[in-house]
C-alpha atoms as a printed R data frame, in Angstrom:
    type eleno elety resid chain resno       x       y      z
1   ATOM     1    CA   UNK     A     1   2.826  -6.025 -3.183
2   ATOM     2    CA   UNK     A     2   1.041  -8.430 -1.397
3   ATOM     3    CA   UNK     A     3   0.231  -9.910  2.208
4   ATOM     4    CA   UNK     A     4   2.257  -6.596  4.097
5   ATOM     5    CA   UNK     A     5  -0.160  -3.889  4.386
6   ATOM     6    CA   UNK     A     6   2.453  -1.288  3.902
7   ATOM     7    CA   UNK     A     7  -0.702   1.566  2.413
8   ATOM     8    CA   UNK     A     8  -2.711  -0.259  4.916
9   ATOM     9    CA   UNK     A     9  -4.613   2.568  7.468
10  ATOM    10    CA   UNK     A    10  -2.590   2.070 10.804
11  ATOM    11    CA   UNK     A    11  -1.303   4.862 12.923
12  ATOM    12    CA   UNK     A    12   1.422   3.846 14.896
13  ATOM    13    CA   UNK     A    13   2.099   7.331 15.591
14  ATOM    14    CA   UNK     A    14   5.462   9.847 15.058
15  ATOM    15    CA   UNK     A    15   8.948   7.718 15.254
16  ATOM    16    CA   UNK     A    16   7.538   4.251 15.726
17  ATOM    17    CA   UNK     A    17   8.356   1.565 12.842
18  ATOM    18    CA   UNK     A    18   5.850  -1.703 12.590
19  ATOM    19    CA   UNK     A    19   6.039  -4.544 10.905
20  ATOM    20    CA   UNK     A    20   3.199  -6.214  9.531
21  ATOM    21    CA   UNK     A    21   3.491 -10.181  9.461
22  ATOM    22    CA   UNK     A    22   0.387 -12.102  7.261
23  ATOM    23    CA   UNK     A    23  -0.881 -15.357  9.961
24  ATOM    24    CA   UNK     A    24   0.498 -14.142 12.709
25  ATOM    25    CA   UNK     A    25  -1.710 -14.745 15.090
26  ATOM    26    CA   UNK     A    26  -4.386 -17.445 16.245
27  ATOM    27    CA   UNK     A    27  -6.916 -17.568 19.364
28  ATOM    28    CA   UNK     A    28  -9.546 -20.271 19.544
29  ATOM    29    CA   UNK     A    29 -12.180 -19.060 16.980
30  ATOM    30    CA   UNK     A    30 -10.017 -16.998 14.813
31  ATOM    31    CA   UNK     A    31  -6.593 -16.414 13.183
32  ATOM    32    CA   UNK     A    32  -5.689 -12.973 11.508
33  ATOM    33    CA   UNK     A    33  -2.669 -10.978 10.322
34  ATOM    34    CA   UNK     A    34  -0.042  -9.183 13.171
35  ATOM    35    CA   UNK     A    35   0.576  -5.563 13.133
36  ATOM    36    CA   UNK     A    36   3.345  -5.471 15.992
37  ATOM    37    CA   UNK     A    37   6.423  -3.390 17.374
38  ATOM    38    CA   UNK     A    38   9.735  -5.798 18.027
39  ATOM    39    CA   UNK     A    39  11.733  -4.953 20.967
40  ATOM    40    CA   UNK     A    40  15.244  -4.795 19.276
41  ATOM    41    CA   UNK     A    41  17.467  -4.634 22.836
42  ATOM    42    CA   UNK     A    42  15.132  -7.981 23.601
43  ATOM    43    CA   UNK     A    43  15.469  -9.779 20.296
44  ATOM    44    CA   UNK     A    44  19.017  -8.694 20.030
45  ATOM    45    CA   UNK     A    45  19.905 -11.116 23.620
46  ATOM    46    CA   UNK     A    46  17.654 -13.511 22.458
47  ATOM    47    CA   UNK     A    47  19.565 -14.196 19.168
48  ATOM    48    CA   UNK     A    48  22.970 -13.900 21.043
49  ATOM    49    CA   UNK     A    49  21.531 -16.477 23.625
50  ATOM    50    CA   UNK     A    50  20.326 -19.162 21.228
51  ATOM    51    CA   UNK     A    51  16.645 -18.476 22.765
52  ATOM    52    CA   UNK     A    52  13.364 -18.053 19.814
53  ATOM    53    CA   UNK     A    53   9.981 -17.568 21.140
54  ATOM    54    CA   UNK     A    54   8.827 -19.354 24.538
55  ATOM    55    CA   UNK     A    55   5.423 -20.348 24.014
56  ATOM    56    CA   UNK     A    56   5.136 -22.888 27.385
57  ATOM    57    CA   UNK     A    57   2.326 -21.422 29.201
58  ATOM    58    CA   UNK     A    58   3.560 -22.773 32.638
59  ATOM    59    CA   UNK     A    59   6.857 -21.583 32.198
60  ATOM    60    CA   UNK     A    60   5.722 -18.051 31.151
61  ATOM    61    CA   UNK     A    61   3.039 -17.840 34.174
62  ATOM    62    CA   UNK     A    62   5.463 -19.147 36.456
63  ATOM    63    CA   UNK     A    63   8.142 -16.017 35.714
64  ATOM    64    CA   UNK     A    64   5.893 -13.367 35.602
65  ATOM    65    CA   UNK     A    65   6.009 -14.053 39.378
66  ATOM    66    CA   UNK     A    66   9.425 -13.462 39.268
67  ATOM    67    CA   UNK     A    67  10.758  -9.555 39.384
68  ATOM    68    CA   UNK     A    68  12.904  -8.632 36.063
69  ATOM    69    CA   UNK     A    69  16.449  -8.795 37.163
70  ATOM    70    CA   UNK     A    70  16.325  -9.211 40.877
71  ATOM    71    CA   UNK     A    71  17.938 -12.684 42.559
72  ATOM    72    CA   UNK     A    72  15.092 -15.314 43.875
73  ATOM    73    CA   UNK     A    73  16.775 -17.470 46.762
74  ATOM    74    CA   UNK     A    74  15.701 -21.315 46.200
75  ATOM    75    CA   UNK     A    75  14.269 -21.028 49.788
76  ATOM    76    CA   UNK     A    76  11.627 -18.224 48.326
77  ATOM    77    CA   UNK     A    77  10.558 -20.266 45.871
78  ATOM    78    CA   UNK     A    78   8.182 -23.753 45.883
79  ATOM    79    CA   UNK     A    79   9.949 -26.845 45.255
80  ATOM    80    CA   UNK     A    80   8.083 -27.063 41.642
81  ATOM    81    CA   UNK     A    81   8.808 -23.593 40.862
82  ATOM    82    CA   UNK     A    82  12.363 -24.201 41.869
83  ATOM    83    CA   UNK     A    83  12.557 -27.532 39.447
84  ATOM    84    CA   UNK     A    84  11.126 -25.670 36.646
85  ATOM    85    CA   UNK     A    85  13.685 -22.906 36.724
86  ATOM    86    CA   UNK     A    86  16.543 -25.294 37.257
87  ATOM    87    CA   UNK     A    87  16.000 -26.893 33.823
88  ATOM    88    CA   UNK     A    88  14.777 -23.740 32.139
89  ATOM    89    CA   UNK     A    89  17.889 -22.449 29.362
90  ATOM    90    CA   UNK     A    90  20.080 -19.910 30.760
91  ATOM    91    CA   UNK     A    91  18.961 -17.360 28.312
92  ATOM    92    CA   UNK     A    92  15.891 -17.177 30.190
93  ATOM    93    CA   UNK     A    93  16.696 -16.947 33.548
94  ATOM    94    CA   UNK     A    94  19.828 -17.211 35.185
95  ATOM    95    CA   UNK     A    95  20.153 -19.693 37.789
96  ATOM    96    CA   UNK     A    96  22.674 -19.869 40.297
97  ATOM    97    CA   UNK     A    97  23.801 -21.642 43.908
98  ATOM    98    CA   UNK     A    98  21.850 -18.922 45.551
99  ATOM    99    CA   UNK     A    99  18.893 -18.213 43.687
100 ATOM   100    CA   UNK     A   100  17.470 -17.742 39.836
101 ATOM   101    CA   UNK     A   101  17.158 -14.493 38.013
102 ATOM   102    CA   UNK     A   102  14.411 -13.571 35.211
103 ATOM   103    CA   UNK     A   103  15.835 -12.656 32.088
104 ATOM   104    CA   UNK     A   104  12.839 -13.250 29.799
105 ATOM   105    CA   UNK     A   105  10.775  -9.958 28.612
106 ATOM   106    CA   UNK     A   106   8.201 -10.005 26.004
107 ATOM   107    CA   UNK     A   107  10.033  -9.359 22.419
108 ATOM   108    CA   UNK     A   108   7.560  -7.948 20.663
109 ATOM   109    CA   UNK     A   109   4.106  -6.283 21.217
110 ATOM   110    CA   UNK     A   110   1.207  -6.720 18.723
111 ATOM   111    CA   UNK     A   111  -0.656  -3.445 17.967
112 ATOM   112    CA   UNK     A   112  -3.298  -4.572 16.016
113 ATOM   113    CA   UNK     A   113  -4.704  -7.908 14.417
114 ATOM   114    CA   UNK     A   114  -6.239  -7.518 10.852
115 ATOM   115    CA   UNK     A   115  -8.272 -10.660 10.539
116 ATOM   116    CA   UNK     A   116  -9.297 -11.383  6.610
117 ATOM   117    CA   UNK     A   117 -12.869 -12.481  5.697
118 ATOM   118    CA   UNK     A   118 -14.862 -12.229  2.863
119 ATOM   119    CA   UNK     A   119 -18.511 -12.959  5.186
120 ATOM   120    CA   UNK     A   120 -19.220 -10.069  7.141
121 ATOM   121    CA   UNK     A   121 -20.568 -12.276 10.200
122 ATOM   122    CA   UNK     A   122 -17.964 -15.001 10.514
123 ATOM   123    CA   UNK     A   123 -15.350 -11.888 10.316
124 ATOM   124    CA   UNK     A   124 -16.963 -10.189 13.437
125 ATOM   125    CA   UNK     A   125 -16.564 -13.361 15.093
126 ATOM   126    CA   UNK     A   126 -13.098 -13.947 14.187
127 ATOM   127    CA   UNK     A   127 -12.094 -10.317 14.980
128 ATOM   128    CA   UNK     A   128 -14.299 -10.216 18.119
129 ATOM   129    CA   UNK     A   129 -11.973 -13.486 19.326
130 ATOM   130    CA   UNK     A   130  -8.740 -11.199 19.708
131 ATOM   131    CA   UNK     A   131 -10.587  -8.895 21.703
132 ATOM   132    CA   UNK     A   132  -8.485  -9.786 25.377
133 ATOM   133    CA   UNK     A   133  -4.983  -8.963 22.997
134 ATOM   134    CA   UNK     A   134  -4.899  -6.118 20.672
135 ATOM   135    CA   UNK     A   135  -6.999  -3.771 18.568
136 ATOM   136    CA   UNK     A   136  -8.436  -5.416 15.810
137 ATOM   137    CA   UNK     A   137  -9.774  -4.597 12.048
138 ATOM   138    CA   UNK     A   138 -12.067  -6.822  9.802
139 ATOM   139    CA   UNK     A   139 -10.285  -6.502  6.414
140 ATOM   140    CA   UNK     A   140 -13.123  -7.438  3.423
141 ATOM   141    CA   UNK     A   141 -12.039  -7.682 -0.019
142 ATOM   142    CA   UNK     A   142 -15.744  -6.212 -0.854
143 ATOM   143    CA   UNK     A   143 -18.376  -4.436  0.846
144 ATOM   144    CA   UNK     A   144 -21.547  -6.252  1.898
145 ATOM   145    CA   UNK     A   145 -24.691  -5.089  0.822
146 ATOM   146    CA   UNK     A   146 -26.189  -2.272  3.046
147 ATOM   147    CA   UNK     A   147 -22.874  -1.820  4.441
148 ATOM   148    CA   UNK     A   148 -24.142   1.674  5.949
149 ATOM   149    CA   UNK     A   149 -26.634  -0.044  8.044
150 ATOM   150    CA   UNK     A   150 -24.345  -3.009  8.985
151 ATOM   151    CA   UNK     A   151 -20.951  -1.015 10.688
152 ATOM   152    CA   UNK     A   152 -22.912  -0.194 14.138
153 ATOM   153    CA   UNK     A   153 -22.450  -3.664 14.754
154 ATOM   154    CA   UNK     A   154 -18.442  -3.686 14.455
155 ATOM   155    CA   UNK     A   155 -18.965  -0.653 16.383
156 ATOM   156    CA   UNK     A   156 -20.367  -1.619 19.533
157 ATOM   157    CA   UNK     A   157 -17.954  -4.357 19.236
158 ATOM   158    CA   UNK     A   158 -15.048  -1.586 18.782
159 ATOM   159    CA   UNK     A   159 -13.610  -3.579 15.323
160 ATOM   160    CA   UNK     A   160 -12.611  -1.451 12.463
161 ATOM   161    CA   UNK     A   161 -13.453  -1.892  9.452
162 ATOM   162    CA   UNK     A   162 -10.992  -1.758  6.020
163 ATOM   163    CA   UNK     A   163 -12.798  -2.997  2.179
164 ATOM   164    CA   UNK     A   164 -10.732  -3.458 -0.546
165 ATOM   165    CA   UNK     A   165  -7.189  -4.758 -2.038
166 ATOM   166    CA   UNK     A   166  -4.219  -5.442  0.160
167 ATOM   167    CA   UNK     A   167  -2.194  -2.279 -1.550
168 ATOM   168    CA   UNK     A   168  -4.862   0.487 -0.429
169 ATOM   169    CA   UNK     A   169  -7.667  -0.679  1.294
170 ATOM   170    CA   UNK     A   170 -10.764   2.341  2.295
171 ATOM   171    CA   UNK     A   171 -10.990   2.568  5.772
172 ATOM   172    CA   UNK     A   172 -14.817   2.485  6.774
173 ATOM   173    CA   UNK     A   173 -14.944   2.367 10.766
174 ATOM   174    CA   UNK     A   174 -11.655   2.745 13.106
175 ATOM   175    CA   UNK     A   175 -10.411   0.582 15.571
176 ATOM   176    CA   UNK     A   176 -11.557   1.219 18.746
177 ATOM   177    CA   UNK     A   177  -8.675   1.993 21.574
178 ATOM   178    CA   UNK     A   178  -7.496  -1.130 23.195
179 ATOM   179    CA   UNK     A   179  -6.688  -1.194 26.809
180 ATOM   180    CA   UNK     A   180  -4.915  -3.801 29.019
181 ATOM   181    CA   UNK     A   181  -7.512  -4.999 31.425
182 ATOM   182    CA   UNK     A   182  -5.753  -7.945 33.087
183 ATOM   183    CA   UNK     A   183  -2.206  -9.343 33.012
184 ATOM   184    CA   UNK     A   184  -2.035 -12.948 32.355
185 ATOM   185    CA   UNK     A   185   0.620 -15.792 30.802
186 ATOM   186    CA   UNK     A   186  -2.200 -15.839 28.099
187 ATOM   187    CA   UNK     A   187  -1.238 -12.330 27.020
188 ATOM   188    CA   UNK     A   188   2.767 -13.523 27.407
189 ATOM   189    CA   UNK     A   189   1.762 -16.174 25.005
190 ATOM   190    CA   UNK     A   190  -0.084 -14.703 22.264
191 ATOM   191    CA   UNK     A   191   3.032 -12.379 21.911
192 ATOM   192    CA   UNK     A   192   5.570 -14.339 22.079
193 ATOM   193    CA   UNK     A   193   3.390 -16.530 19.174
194 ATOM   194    CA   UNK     A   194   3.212 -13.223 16.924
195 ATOM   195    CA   UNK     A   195   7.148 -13.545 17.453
196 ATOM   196    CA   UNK     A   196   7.404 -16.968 16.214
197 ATOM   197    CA   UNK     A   197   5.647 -15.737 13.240
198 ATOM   198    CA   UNK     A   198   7.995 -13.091 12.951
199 ATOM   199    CA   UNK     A   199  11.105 -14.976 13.097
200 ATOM   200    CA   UNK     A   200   9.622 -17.449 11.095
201 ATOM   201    CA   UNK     A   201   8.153 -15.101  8.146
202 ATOM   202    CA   UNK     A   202  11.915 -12.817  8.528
203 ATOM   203    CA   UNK     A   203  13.875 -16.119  8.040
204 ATOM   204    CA   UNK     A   204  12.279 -17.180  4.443
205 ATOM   205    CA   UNK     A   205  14.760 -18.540  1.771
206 ATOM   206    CA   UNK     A   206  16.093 -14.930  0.223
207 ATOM   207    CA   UNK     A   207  15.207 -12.698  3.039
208 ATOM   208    CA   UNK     A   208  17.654 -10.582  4.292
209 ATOM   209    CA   UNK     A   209  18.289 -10.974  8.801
210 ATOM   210    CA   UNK     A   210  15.248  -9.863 10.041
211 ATOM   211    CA   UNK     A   211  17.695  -7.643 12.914
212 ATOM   212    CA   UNK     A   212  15.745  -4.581 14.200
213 ATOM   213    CA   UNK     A   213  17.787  -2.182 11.993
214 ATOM   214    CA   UNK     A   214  17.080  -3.593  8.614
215 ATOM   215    CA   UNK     A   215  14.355  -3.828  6.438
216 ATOM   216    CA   UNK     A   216  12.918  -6.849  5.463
217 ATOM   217    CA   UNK     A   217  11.195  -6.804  1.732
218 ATOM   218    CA   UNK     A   218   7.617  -6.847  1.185
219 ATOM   219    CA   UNK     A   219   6.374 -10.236  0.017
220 ATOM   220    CA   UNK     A   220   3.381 -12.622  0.442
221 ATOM   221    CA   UNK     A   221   3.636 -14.454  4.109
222 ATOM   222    CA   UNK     A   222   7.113 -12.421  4.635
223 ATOM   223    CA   UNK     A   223   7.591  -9.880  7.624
224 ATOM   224    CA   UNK     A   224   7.475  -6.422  5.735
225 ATOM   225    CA   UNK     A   225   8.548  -3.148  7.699
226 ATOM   226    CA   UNK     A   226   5.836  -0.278  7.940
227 ATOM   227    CA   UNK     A   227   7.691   3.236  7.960
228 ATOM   228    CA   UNK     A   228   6.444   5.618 10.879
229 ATOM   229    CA   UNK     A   229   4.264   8.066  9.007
230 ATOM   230    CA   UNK     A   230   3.407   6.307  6.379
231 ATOM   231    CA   UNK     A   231  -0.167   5.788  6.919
232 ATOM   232    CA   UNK     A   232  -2.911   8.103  6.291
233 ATOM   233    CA   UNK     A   233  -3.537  10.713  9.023
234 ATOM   234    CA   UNK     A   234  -6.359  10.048 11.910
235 ATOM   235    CA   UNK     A   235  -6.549   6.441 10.441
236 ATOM   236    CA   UNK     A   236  -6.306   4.809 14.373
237 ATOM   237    CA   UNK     A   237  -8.880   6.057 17.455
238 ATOM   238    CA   UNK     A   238  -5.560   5.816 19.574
239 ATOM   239    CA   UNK     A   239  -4.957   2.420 21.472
């Protein structure tokens, strides 16, 4: 197996399934590998509204100032706001003669990026990059020289460490917890990218529907599903 990380040291913790999708995942100075949870009641509407991943910054900004659910009258609104939500599809919001509606939640959440490097500096760079977004591991096929003296620098930067092959890689440092310190479109974004990837990786020629209740096969570049309790115990710091 290859590219899916399902002996890979994650702990998502009792009852929760993740998938792990190679690529997933790019910020300005590094790209890395998606660990993430997909909100099946949110990708199920989705699908049955013809809607995939909205990545338009100024369209995702612009409805996080709307409440989930509740009715916006026109009059509330600017007359920008109000132009942009008129031509937005209806499986996003839901706009009426009296007002528009926010339909739009984020489909999936990504847990952890796994960015893979064989230099041990341009890694910690890469992985450092996701640090607004998720937890993050540097995954190196081999261990640098002096690796001993080397980890208190992933450490104070709270990136994990894994060395070794895809199948069973030796976990040297956890990931240290991630916590939301700001909620911006950004964020909306860098999700709703991971679930591009997903759809995208879930959709290959021969795989099986990617829908929440199946599992998609293992393969290089392909979505694979990570069974709860599958990983090794005390692998994860929390997060």
């Amino acid at each position: 197996m290859t590219r899916q990380g399902a002996h890979r040291p994650f702990g998502p913790g009792p009852g929760v399934a993740h998938d792990y999708v190679a690529d997933a995942v790019r910020v300005s100075g590094g790209r890395g590998d998606a660990v993430l949870r997909v909100d099946g009641t949110e990708h199920a509407r989705r699908t049955g509204a013809g809607v995939g991943a909205v990545t338009d910054l100024r369209l995702l900004d612009r409805l996080m100032s709307l409440p989930l659910g509740a009715d916006i009258a026109w009059g509330d609104l600017d007359a920008d706001d109000a132009a942009l939500f008129q031509r937005t599809s209806p499986g996003i919001v839901t706009a009426s003669a009296r007002g528009v509606r926010r339909l739009l939640v984020p489909a999936v959440t990504v847990d952890l990026v796994v960015v893979r490097q064989p230099r041990w500096r341009a890694g910690l760079r890469a992985a450092a990059a996701f640090e607004p977004f998720a937890q993050r591991v540097l995954h190196l096929p081999q261990a640098p020289g002096r690796i001993a003296d080397l980890l208190w620098e992933a450490d104070v930067l709270g990136i994990g460490v894994w060395v070794g092959g895809d199948d069973a890689p030796e976990q040297l440092l956890a990931p240290a917890p991630w916590r939301r310190r700001y909620v911006k479109a950004a964020g909306w974004r860098f999700a709703e990218r991971a679930y591009a990837a997903w759809l995208s990786a879930s959709c290959l020629p021969g795989s099986p529907s990617a829908a929440p209740d199946r599992r998609v096969p293992p393969a290089a570049g392909v979505a694979g599903r990570l069974p709860a309790g599958h990983f090794p115990a005390g692998a994860e710091r929390g997060g």
